[in-house]
C-alpha positions in Angstrom: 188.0 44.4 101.0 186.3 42.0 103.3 183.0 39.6 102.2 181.4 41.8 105.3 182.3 45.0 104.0 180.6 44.4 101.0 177.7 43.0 102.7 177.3 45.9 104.4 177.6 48.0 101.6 175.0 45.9 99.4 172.5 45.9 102.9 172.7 49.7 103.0 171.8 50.4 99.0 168.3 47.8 100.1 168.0 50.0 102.9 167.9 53.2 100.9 166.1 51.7 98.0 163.4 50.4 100.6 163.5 53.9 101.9 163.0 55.9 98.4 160.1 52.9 98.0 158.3 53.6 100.5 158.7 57.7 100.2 158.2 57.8 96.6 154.3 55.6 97.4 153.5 58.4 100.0 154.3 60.8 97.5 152.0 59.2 94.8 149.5 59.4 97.5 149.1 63.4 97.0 148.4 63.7 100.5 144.5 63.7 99.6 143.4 61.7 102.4 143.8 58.7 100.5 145.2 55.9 103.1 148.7 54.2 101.2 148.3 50.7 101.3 151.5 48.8 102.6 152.8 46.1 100.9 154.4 43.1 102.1 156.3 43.8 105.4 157.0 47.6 105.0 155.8 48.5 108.4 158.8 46.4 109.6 162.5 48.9 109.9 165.3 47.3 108.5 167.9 48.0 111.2 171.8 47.9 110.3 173.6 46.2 112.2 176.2 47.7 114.1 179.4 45.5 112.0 177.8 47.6 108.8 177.8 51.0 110.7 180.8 52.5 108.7 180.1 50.7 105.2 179.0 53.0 102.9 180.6 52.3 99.6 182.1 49.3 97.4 184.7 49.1 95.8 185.5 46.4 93.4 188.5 44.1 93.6 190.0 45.1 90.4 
């Protein structure tokens, strides 16, 4: 395994995290009207890049 493929498989886990962030805040909202408050830069999409496409998993170099 390449230093890219496990970029791209350490980019796509901050990806989801930012993801499960960002739902789980909605969520805590209780869709009462309240308006969430976005922190930092979470208005901003983190894109993969297309070299990451097919990276989904890491495997170690034992």
């Amino acid at each position: 395994m390449n230093s890219s493929s496990r970029m791209g498989a350490v980019y796509s886990l901050i990806v989801r995290e930012e993801e499960i962030l960002m739902e789980q805040r909605k969520r805590d909202s209780g869709g009462s009207g309240v308006v969430v408050r976005k922190e930092g830069d979470e208005d901003i999409e983190l894109v993969v890049p297309p070299v990451f496409s097919f990276c989904n998993y890491y495997v170690s170099d034992i």
